[in-house]
C-alpha positions as CSV (number, residue, x, y, z in Angstrom):
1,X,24.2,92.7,54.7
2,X,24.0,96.1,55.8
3,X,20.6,96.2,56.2
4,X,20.8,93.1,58.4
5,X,23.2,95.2,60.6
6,X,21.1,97.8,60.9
7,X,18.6,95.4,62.4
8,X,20.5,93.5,64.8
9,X,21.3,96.9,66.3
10,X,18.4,97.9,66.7
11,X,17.5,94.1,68.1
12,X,20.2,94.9,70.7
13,X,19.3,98.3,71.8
14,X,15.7,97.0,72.3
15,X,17.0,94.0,74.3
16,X,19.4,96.7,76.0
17,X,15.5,98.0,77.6
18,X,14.7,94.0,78.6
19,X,15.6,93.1,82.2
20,X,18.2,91.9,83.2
21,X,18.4,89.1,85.0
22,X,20.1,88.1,89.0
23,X,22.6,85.8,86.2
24,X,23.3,88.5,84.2
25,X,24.2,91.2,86.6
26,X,28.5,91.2,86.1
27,X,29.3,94.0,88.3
28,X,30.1,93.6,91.7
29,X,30.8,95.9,95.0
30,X,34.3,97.1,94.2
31,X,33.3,97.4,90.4
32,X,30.3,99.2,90.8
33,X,32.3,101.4,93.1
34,X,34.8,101.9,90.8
35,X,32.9,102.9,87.3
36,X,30.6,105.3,90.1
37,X,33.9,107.2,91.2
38,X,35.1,107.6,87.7
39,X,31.2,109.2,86.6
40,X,31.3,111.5,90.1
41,X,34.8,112.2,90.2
42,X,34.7,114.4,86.5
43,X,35.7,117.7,86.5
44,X,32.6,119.2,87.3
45,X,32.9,118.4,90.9
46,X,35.8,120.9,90.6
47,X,33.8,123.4,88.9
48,X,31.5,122.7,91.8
49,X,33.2,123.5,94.6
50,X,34.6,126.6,93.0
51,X,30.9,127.4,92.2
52,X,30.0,126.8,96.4
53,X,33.1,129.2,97.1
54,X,31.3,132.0,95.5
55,X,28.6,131.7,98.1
56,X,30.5,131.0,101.3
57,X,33.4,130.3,102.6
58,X,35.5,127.4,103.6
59,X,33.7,125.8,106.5
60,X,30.4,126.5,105.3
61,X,31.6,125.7,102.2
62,X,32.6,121.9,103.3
63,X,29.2,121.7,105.5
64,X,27.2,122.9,102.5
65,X,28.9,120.3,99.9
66,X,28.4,117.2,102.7
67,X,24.8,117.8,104.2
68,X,23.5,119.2,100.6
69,X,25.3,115.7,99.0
70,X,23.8,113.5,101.1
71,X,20.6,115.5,101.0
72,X,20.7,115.3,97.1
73,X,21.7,112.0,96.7
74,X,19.9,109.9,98.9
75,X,16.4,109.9,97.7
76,X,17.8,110.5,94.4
77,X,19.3,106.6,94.7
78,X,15.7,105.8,96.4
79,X,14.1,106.8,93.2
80,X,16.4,105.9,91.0
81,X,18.7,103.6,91.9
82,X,17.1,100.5,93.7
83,X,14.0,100.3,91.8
84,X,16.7,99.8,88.8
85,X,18.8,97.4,90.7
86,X,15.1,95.4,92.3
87,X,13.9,95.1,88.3
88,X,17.2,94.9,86.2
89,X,15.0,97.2,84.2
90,X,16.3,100.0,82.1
91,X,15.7,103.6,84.3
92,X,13.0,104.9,82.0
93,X,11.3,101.7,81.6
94,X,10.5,101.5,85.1
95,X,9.3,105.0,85.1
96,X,6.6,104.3,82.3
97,X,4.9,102.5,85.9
98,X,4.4,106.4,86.8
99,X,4.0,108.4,83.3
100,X,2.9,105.7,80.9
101,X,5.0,105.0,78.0
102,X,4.0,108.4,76.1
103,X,4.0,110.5,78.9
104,X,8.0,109.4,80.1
105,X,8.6,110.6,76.6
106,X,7.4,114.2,77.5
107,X,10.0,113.5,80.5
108,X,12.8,112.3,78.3
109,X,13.2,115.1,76.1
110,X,14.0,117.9,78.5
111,X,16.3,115.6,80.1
112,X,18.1,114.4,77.4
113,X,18.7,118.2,76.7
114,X,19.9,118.8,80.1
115,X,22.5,116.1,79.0
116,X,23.5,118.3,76.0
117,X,23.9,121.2,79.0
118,X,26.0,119.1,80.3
119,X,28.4,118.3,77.5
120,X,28.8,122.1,76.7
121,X,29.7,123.1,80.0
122,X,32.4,120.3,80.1
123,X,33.5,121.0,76.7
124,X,33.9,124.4,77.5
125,X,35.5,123.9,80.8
126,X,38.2,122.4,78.9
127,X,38.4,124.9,75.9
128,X,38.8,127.6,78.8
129,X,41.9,125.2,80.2
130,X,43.6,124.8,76.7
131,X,43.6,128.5,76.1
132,X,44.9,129.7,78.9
133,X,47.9,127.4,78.7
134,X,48.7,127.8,75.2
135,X,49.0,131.4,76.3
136,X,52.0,130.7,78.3
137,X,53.6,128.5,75.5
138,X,52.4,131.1,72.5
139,X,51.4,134.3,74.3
140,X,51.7,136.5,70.6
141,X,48.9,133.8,69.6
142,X,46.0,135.4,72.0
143,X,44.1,137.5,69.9
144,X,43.3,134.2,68.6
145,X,41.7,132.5,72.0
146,X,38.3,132.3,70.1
147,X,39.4,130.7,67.2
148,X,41.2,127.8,69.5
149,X,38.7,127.6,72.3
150,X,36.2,126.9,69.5
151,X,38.6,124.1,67.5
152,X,39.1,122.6,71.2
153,X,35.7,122.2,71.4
154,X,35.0,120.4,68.5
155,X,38.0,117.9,68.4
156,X,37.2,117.1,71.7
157,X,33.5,116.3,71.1
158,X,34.9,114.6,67.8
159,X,37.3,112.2,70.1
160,X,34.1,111.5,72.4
161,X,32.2,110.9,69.0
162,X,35.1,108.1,68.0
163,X,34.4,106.1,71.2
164,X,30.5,106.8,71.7
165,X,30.1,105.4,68.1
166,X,31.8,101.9,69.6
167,X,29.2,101.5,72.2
168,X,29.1,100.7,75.6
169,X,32.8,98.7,76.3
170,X,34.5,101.5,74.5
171,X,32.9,104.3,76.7
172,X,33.9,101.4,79.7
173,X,37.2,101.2,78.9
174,X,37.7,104.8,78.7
175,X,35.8,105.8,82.1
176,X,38.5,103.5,84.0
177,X,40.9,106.2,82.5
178,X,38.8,109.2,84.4
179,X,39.4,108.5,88.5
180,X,43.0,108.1,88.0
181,X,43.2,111.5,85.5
182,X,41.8,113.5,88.2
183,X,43.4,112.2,91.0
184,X,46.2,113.3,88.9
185,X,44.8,117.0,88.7
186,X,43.4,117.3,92.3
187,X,46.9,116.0,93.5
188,X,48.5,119.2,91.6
189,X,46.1,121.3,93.2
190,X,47.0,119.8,96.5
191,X,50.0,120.7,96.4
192,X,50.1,124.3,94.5
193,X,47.5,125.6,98.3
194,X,49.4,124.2,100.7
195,X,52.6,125.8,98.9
196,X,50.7,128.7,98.6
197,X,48.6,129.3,101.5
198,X,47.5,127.0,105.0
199,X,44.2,125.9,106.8
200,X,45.0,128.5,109.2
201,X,43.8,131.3,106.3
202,X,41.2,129.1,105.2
203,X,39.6,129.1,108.1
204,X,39.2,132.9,108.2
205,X,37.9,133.0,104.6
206,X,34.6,134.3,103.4
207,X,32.6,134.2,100.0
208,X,34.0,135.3,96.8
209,X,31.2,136.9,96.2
210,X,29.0,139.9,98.1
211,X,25.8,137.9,99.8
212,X,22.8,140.0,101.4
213,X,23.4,137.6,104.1
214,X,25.4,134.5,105.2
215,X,22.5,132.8,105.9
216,X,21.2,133.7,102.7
217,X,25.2,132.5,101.1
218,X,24.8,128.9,102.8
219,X,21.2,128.7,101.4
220,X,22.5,128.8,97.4
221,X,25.9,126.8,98.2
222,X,23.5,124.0,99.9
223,X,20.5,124.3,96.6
224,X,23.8,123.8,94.3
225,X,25.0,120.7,96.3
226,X,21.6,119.2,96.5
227,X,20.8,119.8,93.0
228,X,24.2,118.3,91.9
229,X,23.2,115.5,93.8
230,X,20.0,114.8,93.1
231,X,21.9,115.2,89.0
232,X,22.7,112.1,88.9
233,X,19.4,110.5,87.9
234,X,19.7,108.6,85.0
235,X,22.8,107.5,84.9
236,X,22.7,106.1,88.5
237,X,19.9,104.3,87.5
238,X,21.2,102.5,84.4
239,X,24.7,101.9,86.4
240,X,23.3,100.3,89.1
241,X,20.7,98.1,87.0
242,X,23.8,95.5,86.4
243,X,24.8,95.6,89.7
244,X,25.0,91.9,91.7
245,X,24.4,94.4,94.9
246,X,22.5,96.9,96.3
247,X,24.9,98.6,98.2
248,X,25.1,101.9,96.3
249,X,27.1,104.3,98.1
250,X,30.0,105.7,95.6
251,X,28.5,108.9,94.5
252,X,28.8,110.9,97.4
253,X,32.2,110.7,99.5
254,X,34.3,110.3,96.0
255,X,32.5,113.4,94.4
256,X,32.7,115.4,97.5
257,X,36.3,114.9,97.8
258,X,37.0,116.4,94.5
259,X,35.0,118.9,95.6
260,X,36.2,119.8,98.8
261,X,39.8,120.3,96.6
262,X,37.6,122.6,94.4
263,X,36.5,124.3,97.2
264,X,39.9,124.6,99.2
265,X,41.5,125.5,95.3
266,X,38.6,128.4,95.1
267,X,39.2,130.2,98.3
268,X,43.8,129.9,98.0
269,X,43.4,131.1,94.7
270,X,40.6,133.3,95.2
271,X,38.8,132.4,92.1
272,X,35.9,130.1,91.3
273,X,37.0,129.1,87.7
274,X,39.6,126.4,87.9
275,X,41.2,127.1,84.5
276,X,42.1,130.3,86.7
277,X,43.6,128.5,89.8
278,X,47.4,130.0,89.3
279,X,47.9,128.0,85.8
280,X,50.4,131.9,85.5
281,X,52.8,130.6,88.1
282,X,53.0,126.9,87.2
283,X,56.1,125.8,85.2
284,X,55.3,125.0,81.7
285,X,55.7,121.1,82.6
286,X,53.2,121.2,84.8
287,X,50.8,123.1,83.0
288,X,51.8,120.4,80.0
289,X,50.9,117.6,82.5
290,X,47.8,119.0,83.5
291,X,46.1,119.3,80.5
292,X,46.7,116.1,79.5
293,X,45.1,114.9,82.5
294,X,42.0,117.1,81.8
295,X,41.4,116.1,78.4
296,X,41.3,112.4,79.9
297,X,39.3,113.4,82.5
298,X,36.5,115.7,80.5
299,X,36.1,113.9,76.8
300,X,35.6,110.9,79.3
301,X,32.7,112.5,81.4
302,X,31.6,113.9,77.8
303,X,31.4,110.1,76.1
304,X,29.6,109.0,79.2
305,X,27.0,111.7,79.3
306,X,26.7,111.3,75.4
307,X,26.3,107.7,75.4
308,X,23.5,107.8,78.1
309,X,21.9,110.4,76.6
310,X,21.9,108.5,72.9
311,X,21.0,105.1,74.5
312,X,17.7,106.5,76.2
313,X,16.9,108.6,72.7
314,X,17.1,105.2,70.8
315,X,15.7,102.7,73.1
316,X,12.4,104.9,73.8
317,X,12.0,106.6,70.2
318,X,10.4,104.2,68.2
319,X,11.8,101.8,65.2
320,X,12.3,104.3,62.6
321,X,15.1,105.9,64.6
322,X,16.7,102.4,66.1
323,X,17.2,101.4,62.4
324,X,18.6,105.2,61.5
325,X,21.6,103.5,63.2
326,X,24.1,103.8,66.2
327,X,26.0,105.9,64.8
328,X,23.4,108.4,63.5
329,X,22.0,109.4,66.4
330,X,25.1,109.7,68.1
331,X,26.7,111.9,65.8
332,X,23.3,113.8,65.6
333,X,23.5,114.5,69.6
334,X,26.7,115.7,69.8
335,X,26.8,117.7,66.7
336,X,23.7,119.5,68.2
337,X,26.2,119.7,71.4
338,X,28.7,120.9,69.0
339,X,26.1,124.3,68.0
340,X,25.0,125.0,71.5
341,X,29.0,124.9,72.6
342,X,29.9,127.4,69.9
343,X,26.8,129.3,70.1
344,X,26.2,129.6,74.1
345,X,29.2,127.6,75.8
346,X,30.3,130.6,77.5
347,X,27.3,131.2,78.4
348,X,26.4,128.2,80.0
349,X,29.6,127.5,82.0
350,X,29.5,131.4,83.7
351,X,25.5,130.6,84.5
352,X,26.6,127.2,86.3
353,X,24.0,127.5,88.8
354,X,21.0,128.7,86.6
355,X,21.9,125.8,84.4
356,X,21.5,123.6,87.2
357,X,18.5,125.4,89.0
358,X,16.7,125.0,85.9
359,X,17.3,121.3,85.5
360,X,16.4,120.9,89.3
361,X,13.1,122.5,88.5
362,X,12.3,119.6,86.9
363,X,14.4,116.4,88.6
364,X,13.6,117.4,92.4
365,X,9.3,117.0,91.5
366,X,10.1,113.5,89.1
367,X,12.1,112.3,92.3
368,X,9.3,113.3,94.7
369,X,6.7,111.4,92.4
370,X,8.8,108.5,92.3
371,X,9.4,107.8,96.0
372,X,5.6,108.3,96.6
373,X,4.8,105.8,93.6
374,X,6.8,103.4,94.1
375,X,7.1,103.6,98.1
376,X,3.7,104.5,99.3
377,X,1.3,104.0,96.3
378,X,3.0,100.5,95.2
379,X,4.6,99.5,98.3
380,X,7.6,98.7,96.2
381,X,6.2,96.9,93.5
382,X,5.9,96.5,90.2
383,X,4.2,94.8,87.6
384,X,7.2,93.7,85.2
385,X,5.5,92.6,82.1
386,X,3.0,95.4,81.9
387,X,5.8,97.9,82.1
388,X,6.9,96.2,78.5
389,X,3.0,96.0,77.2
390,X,2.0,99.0,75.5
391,X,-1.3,98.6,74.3
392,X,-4.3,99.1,75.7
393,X,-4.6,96.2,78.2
394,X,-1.2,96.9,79.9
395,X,-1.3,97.9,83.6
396,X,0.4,101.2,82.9
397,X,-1.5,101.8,79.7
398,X,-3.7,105.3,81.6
399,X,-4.8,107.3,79.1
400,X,-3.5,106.4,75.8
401,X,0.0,105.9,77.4
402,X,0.0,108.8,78.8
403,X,-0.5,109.8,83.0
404,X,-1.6,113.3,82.8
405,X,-2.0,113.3,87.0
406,X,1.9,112.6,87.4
407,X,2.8,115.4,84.5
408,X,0.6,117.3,86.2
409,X,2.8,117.1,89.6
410,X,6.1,117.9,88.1
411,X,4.5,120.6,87.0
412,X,3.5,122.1,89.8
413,X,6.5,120.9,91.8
414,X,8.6,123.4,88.9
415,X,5.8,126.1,89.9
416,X,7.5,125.6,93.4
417,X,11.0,125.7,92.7
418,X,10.7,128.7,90.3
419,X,8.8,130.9,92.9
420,X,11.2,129.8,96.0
421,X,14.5,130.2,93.6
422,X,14.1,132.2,90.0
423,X,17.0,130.2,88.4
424,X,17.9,133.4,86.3
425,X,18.7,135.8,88.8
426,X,18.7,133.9,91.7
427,X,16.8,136.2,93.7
428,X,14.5,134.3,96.2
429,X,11.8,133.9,98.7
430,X,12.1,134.8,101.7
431,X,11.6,131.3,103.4
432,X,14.3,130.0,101.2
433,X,17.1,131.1,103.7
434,X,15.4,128.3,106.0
435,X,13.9,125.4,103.1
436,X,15.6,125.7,99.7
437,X,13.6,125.3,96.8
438,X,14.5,121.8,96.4
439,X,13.0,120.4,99.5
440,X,9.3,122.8,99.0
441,X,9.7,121.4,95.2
442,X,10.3,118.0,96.0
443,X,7.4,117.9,98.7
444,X,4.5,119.5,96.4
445,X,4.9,117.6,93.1
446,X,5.2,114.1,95.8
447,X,1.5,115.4,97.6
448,X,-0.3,116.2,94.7
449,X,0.8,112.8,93.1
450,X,-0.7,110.9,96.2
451,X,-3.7,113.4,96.4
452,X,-4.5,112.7,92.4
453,X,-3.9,109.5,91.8
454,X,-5.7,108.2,94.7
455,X,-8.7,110.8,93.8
456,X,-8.1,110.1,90.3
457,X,-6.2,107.3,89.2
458,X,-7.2,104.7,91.5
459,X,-10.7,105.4,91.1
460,X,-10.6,105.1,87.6
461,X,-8.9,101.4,87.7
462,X,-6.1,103.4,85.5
463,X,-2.4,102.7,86.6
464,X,-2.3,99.0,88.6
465,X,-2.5,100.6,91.9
């Protein structure tokens, strides 16, 4: 019995990869709107805007967030997005079309670690939140900060273990719990600055931080936003898939509102940390209220990011580890979340932006490939069956599975972003101030793509072009 479990799990996942067809596509406009704003609307768009605040001020602040959201975003949902929604095909099926089915492996790996980033950062975020108001409620107790920030951590990646393990209607029906929780939180913050300071002060403000240059300020606020943007990937991919529509708009004007309040919360409060925005003059209620509110609101972006990251692992990892089980792997991801909170949580939330620099080193050159593929090289088409055939007469088959010419283009693409922006110390080029390193990034990985593949590729009959 058990056995037979195991494998109609594993049956599932696999037929989780299949596409889906126009019948089987549930969600409409308002719901695909919906379960977008509760995945962009987490707390990390808070931790966002504080992050922009360090670089600018207000105005350029709310300039940076809207031009470098719809600058991330956009060809992100090009890429991404409605290839997904076109196919009904699972986001890393349809980019075996551009790696092969090895070579998207190579891809998956550093993303799926990006995901583990991602869960210690929010896990962390919240740690930071719970000892800092226990310390109003038990202030004798905080010599003992570490020892709760690192029990908040776990029970928190424990809950999101309890409701990945259920699968995919469980993380659902927690996620319509997210939206409304930090509605909840920005409304607070809403009202603590304008009982606290007006627009009239925020319009003089300036970054928290010392810039060589405010030229050089707006330059990092608008890499973060486009970077944050251009974040969304996967998961935009895999949402959007069951969608009955192609309209796909959600991402930007619900995350940017949260982050706006992050922003305006930042520069009243003068702090880029939201666990620091003046939790010491709240009213032990409120600080009660809130971190109820941001529990819901991060173990609910944590199960999301989890189960994302444990679907991809199992679908594209072979049949030994589909029949390890569900629940394996799950557990197995976050308790590997679980070390790198405890070990380098810290660590990763004060490095926000190196975190994300470094992951944008690799997603700006994969979305540069992609548009080029699928845009000019395919002309926005596909060959469905051969993106499921995996031996050697498949379409996408290249060299034993494997399309050395597009790894070859994120790779130089990463080359790009890493000499324009070093992700460590943020120290750049000079013709950052005017192009980023996204958009130089972006540009190289997509030319050599086209240059190779039509030198290369083509010419060898490898690919389906």
């Amino acid at each position: 019995m058990k056995a037979a479990a195991v494998q109609s799990r594993a049956d599932e996942l696999l037929a989780d990869t299949l596409p889906l067809t126009v019948g089987q596509r549930q969600a409409g406009f308002g719901e695909l709107l919906w379960v977008q704003s509760g995945l962009a609307i987490g707390t990390w768009s808070l931790l966002i805007g504080g992050i922009t605040a360090a670089y600018v001020g207000f105005w350029d602040g709310l300039w940076a967030m809207l031009f470098g959201g719809f600058i991330g975003t956009i060809p992100m949902m090009l890429a991404t997005a409605l290839p997904a929604n076109k196919w009904g095909a699972e986001h890393y099926v349809v980019q075996r079309g551009i790696y092969g089915a090895l070579g998207v492996k190579i891809l998956i790996v550093p993303t799926t670690l990006m995901g583990v980033g991602w869960i210690a950062i929010l896990a962390t975020m919240l740690s930071e939140y719970t000892v800092k108001i226990a310390g109003h409620f038990a202030p004798q107790q905080a010599q003992s900060s570490s020892i709760l920030a690192s029990c908040t951590s776990i029970v928190s990646l424990v809950a999101c273990g309890l409701v990945v393990i259920r699968g995919e209607k469980a993380v659902a029906r927690l996620n319509r719990l997210s939206a409304p929780s930090l509605i909840v939180v920005c409304g607070f913050l809403i009202w603590k600055i304008f009982t606290h300071g007006s627009t009239v002060t925020l319009a003089s403000t300036h970054a928290l931080t010392t810039q060589p240059s405010r030229a050089h300020g707006v330059m990092l606020a608008l890499e973060l936003n486009v970077a944050c943007g251009m974040s969304w990937w996967s998961l935009a991919a895999n949402v959007s898939r069951s969608a009955k529509t192609s309209r796909i708009v959600g991402y930007v004007p619900v995350a940017v509102l949260a982050q706006v309040i992050g922003l305006l919360s930042a520069h009243t409060l003068r702090s880029w940390d939201p666990p620091q925005w003046g939790v010491d003059t709240w009213h032990p209620v409120e600080q009660g209220v809130l971190l109820v509110f941001v529990w819901i609101a991060n173990v609910t972006s944590i199960a999301a990011v989890a189960y994302s990251s444990t679907l991809t692992v199992v679908q594209h990892f072979g049949v030994r580890l589909q029949r390890s089980g569900w629940k394996r792997v799950s557990t197995l991801i976050l308790a590997v979340s679980g070390a790198v909170v405890l070990l380098f949580g810290v660590q990763f939330y004060q490095a926000f932006f190196t975190f994300t620099a470094w992951t944008q080193a690799l997603l700006a050159p994969a979305i540069g490939i992609t548009l080029v593929d699928y845009y000019l090289l395919r002309k926005g088409e596909l060959d469905l069956a051969s993106l499921y055939n995996l031996d050697s007469q498949g379409a996408y088959f290249f060299w034993r599975r494997t399309n050395w010419v597009a790894l070859t283009g994120v790779l130089v693409g990463a080359a790009v972003y890493v000499t324009m922006l070093n992700p460590v110390t943020l120290s750049s080029a000079t013709a950052f101030d005017y192009v980023t390193a996204s958009g130089p990034s972006l540009l190289a990985a997509a030319m050599v793509h086209l240059l190779l593949t039509r030198l290369i590729v083509v010419r060898a009959g490898k690919g389906g072009y």
